[in-house]
N, C-alpha and C positions, 0 to 999 in steps of 0.2 A: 559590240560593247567595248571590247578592247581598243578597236581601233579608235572610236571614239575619245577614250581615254587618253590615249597616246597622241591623240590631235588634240588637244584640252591642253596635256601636259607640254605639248610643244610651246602652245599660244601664250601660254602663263610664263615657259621660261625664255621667249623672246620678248614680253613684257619686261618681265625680271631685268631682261639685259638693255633694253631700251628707257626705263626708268632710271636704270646704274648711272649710266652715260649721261641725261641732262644731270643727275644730282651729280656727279661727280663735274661737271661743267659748269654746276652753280657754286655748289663749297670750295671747288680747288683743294689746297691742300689740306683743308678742314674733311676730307672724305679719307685721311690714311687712315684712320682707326678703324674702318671698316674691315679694311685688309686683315684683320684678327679674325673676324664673322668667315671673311672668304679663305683664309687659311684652315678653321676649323671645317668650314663646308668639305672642304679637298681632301684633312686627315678623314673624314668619316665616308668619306667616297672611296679611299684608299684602305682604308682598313680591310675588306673582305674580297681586292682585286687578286693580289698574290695567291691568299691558300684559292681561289676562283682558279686561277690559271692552271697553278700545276693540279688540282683535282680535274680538271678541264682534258689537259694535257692527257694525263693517266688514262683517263675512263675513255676517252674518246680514241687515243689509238691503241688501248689494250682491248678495247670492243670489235676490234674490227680482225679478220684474218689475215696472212702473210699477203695472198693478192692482193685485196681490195689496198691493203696500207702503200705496196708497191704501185698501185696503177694510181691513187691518190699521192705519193709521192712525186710520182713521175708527170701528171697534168697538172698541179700543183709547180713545179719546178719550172715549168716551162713559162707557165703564167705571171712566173715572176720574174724571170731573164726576161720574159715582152715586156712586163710593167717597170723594169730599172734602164732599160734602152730606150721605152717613151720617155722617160724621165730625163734621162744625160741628153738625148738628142733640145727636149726644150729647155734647158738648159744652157744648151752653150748654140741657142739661138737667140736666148734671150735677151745676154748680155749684147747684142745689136745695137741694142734700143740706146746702148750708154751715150752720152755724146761723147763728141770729139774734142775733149779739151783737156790740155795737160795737167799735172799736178807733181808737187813735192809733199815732202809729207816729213815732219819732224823726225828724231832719231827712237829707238825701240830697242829695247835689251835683248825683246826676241830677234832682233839683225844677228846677234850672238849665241844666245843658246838656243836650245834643245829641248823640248817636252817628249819624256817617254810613256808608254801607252801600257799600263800591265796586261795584256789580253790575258796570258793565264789568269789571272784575281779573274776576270770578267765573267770567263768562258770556261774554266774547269772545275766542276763541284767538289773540288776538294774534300769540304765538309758541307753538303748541304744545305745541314741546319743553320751552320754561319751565313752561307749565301740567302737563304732565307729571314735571318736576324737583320742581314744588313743592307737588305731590300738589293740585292746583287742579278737583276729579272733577265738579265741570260744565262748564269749560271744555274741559277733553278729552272729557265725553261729548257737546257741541257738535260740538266737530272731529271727533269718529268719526262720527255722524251725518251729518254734511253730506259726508261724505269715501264713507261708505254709497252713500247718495241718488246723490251723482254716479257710482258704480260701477256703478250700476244699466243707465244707458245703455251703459256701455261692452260692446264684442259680445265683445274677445279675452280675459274677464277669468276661463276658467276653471283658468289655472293658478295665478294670483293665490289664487284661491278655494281650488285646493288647498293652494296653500302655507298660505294664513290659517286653513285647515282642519285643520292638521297641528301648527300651533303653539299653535292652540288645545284639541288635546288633550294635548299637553307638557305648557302651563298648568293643561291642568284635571288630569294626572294629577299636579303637584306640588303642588298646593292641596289633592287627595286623600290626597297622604302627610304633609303637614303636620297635617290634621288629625283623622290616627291617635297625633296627640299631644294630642290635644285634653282628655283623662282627667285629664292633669297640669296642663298650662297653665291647664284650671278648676278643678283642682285650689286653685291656689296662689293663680288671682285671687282665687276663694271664702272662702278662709281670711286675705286682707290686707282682703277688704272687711269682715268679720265681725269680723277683729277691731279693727280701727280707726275701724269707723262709730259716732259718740259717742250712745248713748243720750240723753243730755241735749237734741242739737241734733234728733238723731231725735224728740225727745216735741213740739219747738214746730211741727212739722210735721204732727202726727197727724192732722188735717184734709185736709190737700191727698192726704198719701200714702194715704190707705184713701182717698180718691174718687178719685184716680190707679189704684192697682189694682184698684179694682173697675171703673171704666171698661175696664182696659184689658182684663180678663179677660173680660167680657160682649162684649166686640168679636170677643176672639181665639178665646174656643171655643165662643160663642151663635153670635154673630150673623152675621159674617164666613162662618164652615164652611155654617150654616145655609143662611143665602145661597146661597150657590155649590153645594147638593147637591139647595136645590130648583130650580135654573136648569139641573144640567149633569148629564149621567150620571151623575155619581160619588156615593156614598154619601158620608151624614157621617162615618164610622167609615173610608172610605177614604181621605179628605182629610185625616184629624187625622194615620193611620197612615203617609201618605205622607211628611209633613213632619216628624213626630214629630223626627227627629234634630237637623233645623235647627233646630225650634222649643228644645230643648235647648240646643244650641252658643250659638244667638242671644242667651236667657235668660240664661245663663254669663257670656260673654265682651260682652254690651253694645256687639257691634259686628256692622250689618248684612251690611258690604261682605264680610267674610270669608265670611259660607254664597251668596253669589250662586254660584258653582259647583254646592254640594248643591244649591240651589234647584232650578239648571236642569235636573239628572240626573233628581232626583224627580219632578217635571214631566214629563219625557220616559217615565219607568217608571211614572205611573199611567195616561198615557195609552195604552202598551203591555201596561200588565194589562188595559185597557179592548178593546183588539186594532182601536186607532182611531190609531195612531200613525204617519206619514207624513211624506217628507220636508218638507210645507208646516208639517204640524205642531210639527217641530224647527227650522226656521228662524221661525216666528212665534215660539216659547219663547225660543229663542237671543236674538231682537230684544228682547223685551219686557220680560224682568226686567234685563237691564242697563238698559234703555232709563228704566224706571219705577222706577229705584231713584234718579236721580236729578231728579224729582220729589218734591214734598213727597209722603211717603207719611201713611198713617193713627196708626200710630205716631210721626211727629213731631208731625202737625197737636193730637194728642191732649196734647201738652207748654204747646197754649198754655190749657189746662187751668189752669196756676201763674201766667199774669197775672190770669185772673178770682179763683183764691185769693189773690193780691197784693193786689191790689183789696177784697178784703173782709179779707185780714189787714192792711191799715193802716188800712182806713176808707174808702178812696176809690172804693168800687165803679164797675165801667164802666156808663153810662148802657145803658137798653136803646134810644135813639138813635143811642148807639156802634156797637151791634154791625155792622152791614153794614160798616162801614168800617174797623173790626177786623178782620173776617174776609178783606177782599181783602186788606190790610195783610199780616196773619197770614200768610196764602196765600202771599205776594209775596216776601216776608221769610224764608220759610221753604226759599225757593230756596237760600238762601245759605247754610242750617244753623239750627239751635236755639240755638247757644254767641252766633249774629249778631243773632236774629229776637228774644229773648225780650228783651234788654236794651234793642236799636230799642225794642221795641212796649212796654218796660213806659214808657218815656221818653215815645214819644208819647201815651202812654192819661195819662202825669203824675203815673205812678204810682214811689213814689224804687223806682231801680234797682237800687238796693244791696241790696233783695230777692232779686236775682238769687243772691247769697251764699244764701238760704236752699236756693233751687234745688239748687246745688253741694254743699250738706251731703248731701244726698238722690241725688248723679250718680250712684251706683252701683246706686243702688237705681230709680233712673228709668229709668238705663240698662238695667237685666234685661227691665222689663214693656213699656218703650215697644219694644226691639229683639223683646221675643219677640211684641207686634204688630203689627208692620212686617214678622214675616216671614212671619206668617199673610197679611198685606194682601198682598206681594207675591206673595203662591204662590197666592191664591185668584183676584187679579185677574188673575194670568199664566190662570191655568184658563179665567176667563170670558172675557177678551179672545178668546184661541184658540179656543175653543168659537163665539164668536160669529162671529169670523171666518169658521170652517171649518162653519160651519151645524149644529153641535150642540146651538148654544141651544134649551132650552127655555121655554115659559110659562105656566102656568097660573093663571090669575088669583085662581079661586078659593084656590088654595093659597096666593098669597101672599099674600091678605088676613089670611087666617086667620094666617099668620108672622107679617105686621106689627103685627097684633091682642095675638099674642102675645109678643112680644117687648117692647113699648109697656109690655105691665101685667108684665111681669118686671121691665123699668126702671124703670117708678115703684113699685114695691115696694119695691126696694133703694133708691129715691133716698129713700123715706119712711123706712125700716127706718134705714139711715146715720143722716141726719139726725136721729132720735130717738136714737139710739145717742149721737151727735157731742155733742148738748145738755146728753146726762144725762154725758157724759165730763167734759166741759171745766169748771174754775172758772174762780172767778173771780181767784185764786192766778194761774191763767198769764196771764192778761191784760199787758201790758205799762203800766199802768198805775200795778201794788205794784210792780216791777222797777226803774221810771225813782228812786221815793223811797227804796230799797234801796242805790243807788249811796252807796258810804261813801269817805273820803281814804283811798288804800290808805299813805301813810308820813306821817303827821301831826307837826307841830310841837311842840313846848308851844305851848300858846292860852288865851286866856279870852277867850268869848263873852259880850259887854254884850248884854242885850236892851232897852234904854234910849238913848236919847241922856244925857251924861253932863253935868253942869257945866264948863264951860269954865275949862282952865288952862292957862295963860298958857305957852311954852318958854323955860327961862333967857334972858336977855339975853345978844348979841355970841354963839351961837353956831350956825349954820346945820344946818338940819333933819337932815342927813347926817349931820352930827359928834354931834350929837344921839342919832341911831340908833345909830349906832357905840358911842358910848360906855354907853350904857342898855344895849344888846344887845336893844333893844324896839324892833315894829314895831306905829305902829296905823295899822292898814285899814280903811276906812271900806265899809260892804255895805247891798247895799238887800234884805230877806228873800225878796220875792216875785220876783225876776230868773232863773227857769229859764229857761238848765240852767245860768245862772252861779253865781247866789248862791242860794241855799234853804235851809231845812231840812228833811231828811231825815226818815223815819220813825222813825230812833232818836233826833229831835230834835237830830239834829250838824248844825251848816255846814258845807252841801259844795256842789260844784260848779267850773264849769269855772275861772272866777275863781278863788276861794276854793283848788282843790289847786296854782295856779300861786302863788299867795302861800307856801302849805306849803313848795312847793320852794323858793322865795326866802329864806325863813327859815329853812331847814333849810340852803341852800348856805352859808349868813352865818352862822350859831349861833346867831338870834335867837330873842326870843321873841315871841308874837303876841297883840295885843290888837283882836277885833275891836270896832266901835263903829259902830252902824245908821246911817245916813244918811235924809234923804226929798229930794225933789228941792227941796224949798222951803228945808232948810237944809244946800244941800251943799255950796253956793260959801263958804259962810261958816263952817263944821265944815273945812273945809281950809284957808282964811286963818288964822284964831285956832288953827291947831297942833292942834285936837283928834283931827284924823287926819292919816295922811301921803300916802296915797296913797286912791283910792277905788276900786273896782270892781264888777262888776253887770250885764254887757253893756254899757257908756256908750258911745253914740255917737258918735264925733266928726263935727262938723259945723259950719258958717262962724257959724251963729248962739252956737255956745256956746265959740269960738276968745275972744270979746272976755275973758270972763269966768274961763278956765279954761286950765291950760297942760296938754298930753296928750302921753306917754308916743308912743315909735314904736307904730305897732298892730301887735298880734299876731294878729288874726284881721279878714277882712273878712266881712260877711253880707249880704244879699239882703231888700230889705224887701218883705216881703206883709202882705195882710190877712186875719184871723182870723175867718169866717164859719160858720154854722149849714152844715154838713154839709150840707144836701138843696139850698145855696144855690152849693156851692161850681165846680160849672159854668156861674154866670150871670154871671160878670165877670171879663173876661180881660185888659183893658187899666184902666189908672187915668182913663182919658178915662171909659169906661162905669161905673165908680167913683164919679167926679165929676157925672154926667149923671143918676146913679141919685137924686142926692137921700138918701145912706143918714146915717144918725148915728154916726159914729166914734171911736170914743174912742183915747185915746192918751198914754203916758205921760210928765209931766213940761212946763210951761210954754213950752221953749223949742222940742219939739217941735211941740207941737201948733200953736204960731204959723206953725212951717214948712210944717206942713202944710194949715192954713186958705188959703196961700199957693198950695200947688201942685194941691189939690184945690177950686178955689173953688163946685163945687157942690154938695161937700158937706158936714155941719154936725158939726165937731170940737169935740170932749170932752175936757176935760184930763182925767187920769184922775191920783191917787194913787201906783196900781200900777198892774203889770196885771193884777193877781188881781185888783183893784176890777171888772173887765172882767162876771165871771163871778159877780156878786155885785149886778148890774145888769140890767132886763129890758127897758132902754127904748132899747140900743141895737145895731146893725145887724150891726157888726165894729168890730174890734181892728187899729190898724196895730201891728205890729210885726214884726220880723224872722221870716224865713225859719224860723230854726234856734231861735227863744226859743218861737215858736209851735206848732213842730214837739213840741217838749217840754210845751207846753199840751195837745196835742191828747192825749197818751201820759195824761193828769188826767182830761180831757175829751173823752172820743172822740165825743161826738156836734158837735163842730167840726171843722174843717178848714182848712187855711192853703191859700190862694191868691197864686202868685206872679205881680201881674198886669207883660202888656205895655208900654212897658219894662225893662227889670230897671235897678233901681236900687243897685249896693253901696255898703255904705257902711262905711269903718275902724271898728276897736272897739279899745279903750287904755287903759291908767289913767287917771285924772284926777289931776292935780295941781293945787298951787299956782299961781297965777301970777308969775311970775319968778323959778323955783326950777331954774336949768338946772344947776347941779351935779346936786339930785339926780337929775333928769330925765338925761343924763348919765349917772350911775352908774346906773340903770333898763335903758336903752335898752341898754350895753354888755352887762352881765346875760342881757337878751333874747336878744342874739344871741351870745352862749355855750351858753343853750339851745338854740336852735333849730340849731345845727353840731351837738347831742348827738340833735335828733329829739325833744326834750322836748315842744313845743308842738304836734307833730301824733300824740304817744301819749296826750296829757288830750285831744284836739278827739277822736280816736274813741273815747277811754271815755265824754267827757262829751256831746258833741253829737253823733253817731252811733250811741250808744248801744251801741256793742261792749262795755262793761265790764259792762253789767245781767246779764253770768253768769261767775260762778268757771271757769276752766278746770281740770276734776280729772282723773285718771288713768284712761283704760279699763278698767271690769271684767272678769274674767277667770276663768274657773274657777280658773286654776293660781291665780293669788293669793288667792283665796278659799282651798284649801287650805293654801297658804303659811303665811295672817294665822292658822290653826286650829293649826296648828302653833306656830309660834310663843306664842300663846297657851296 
């Protein structure tokens, strides 16, 4: 009768979740409201997991003697160093499948700092009950454990045991009735994820998410069941049929901690249809899957899958030197969660973090395959550990040669199969390279672009540059072409850039009109003296050596100088001392820089450069100094470069240039400034244009009903 139940309840909530998905395919984004329905289904799933766990915890290793806990510890442990080395080995097979094609990738604040990881908060019960207020689920599966362990000695604890006995089937029979609503609650998530997840942000992904799902699937119903049916009594077809309903709910709802209940029941009924079922057997189960849920499992460790995709979607691939040190990292970091571990490691690897935002586009969909194998992981490893302990394992060696044999040429089949699939998918259209020249001024001025420096004329006499402006209603701005992401020309041959749409708005606040006029660095001091621009911009540095000659605006933006190196080079210089020591040829733009920096790098041999396209138009020199965030935007041109921010980080202000002795208008500039920035002005252009957030239109989800709607209406 149970069983039948439990196959009912499966049918209803893969119903549930196959209903969600055409409605959310038909409403689009008329299905968010649902997300309430499926928020509420998940609090009421989560309400009786916690005190479940550590009741779980207690009873199940204070039930057991110092032996059994030690020989349970010890095949346990082992079971789980085999299940984190299947995991890293497919792992970093998998990344194989990436194609071969380079990338830049915009600039990332994470190039610069640091996220730190509290593990104490995590992992030490300081108080308990806080870790328990504040849902802290390794901190209290610590204090359950350790609270276990010492129950162990005690002789008088078997009324303790009944009571912990009694309330843990309370717990487990209200986590049974919560989720006899399981049909709806997936319902409603299925149909807000479906219909809110942007196909657009879905397509820049199409690489990580098919070698994500196929990982995860080769794990969850090869390899994993595989495993564990040549090692244990149990058939593969009785391992799949056992979990089937978790593996369902888990897929659903993207959340582990709600099926640990199902887990343990199932667990307990295939060992009972096996007619091997014992009280040692139900307290090893009881211990093991709460106990190994808070461990990295196989379904997390398989997330960090999206730093090696990180890594080849900016360019920056992790060294294969990195990887051991990635992987304890990984490992480590993984204690704390995915939402902690991925942004740490993509930071340490130096890879920008703001990738992590790709991740997120994808939570829902990560969510379904990584929970549905984490819960195969944890139900197969519950099997072996208990088996092992209780002396059911098996082994035959020949057999598993023969598995390992075949399982090897199953994954590299699809890692090749993918891969040719990936190559012949992808242009060169998605590259982020047409995207960065794409970016247009979204509310433009009147303007005229001079491509010329012009003949010099003179400003009336007796009246200052301001009243000037004013009274013309003319603004001229003086721009250097090649200053990405400030000043450039676009693909549709328009100036744009981060510069360039902060002038738009200055002359759109004022009603002026705009005359741009090129600048070079050799005539820029003097094109601002003699009037023939007012103001100039481009990224311009400010800096002590060009203070004598040039008066600068408050900065509105500060940046981080790196140097601009050959891709395969970009791990061999991490400080500017080994910069300078290297002996390298650096180029660098503008006279009074490159003085500064012959200065502060005296061992190595500095290049004025022109521009910094000049850079890239040159074969005789090493790297490019320039900022963090103008090189970040080279690379997006030229992805077989790479910017390095070396040790110490240098920032430096960036500002208009002006006149010397011009503090009215400097004054009326600076006040301006900071009118924007109380509006959020200056940090809505720094992530279109230096973060690269604007390289896509935001459009409306597709939907069937509108599809119908637009046919109508038509």
């Amino acid at each position: 009768m149970g069983k039948d139940n439990r196959t009912s309840l499966s049918q209803r909530i893969l119903i549930g979740l196959l209903l969600g998905i055409v409605t959310g395919l038909f409403l689009g984004e008329r299905a968010a409201p649902l997300n309430l329905i499926g928020r509420a289904y998940i609090g009421l799933l989560q309400m009786s997991i916690l005190p479940y766990m550590v009741v779980s915890l207690i009873a199940g290793i204070g039930g057991l003697d110092y032996t059994k806990a030690k020989r349970l510890a010890l095949t346990a442990g082992i079971v789980l160093l085999g299940s984190w080395l299947l995991a890293f080995l497919v792992i970093y097979v998998m990344p194989l499948a990436f194609p071969d094609m380079p990338a830049g990738t915009f600039y990332s604040p994470s190039m610069v700092e640091q996220r730190q990881v509290d593990f104490i908060d995590l992992y030490i019960p300081v108080n308990p009950f806080r870790s328990l207020a504040r849902t802290i689920v390794p901190a209290s599966a610590v204090f359950s454990v350790i609270f276990g362990i010492a129950l162990i000695g005690i002789e008088d604890k078997h009324s303790l045991l009944h009571l912990l006995d009694t309330v843990q089937k309370t717990l487990t029979r209200i986590a049974m009735m919560v989720i006899q609503l399981s049909p709806f609650g997936i319902f409603a998530i299925a149909a807000n994820a479906a219909g809110t997840l942007s196909f657009a942000d879905f397509g820049r992904l199409q690489v990580y998410v098919t070698v994500f799902i196929l990982a995860s699937l080769l794990l969850t119903f090869l390899i994993l069941p595989g495993l564990t049916a040549l090692l244990t009594p149990f058939s593969y077809r009785a391992i799949l049929r056992a979990c089937r309903a978790s593996l369902i709910t888990g897929f659903a709802t993207g959340n582990l901690f709600i099926v640990l209940p199902m887990l343990i029941e199932q667990a307990k009924a295939l060992f009972q249809s096996h007619g091997s079922l014992d009280q040692d057997k139900e307290r090893f189960i009881e211990v093991l899957i709460p106990t190994s849920f808070n461990f990295p499992n196989i379904g997390k460790l398989i997330t960090l899958l999206f730093v090696l995709f990180a890594g080849w979607f900016s360019g920056t691939e992790i060294a294969l030197s990195q990887y051991p040190a990635f992987s304890l990292l990984g490992l480590f970091t993984l204690f704390g969660g995915v939402d902690l571990a991925l942004p740490f490691l993509l930071d340490q690897m130096r890879i920008p973090a703001d990738l992590y935002q790709l991740y997120l586009v994808t939570g829902i969909l990560n969510g379904w395959f990584a929970t549905l194998l984490a819960v195969m992981n944890l139900f197969t490893f519950t099997l072996l550990a208990t088996a092992a302990a209780t002396g059911m394992l098996r082994l035959d060696l020949r057999k598993l040669g023969y598995f390992i044999v075949g399982m090897a040429v199953v994954t590299g089949g699809v890692v090749l199969g993918v891969r040719l699939f990936l190559t012949e998918l992808l242009t060169h259209e998605q590259q982020t390279t047409t995207t960065l020249l794409q970016l247009r001024i979204e509310s433009p001025a009147p303007a005229r672009v001079m491509k010329h420096i012009p003949a010099v004329k003179s400003p009336p006499p007796q009246q200052s540059r301001l009243q000037r402006i004013l009274r013309t209603r003319t603004l001229r701005v003086g721009y250097h072409p090649g200053q990405l992401p400030f000043s450039f020309f676009n693909d549709q041959g328009e100036l744009a850039g981060y510069d360039i749409a902060l002038c738009h708005r200055f002359a759109q606040d004022l009603k002026l009109k705009l005359i741009f006029v090129p600048w070079t660095y050799k005539t820029l001091v003097t094109q601002l003296h003699n009037g023939q621009i007012d103001l100039a911009v481009g990224g311009l540095l400010v800096t002590p050596a060009r203070l004598p000659k040039l008066l600068f605006s408050t900065p509105y933006m500060t940046v981080t100088l790196g140097v601009l190196l050959p891709d395969y080079r970009r791990h061999d210089f991490d400080t500017w001392e080994a910069i300078s020591h290297a002996g390298l040829r650096l180029g660098i733009s503008g006279k009074t820089l490159a003085s500064a920096a012959a200065e502060y790098l005296p061992g190595a041999h500095i290049v004025k450069l022109p521009s910094n396209q000049t850079f890239f138009q040159r074969s005789d020199l090493d790297g490019l100094i320039i900022s963090a965030e103008a090189g970040s935007a080279w690379t997006t041109l030229h992805p077989e470069y790479a910017v390095v921010i070396p040790e110490p980080h240098i920032a430096t202000p960036v500002a208009f240039a002006l006149p010397r002795g011009d503090l009215e208008w400097r004054t009326f500039l600076d006040t301006w400034m900071t009118l924007e920035k109380t509006l959020g002005i200056p940090r809505q252009l720094y992530d279109r244009w230096i973060l690269g957030k604007g390289v896509k239109e935001t459009t409306k989800r597709w939907s069937i009903l509108d599809t119908l709607l637009d046919d109508d209406g038509a």
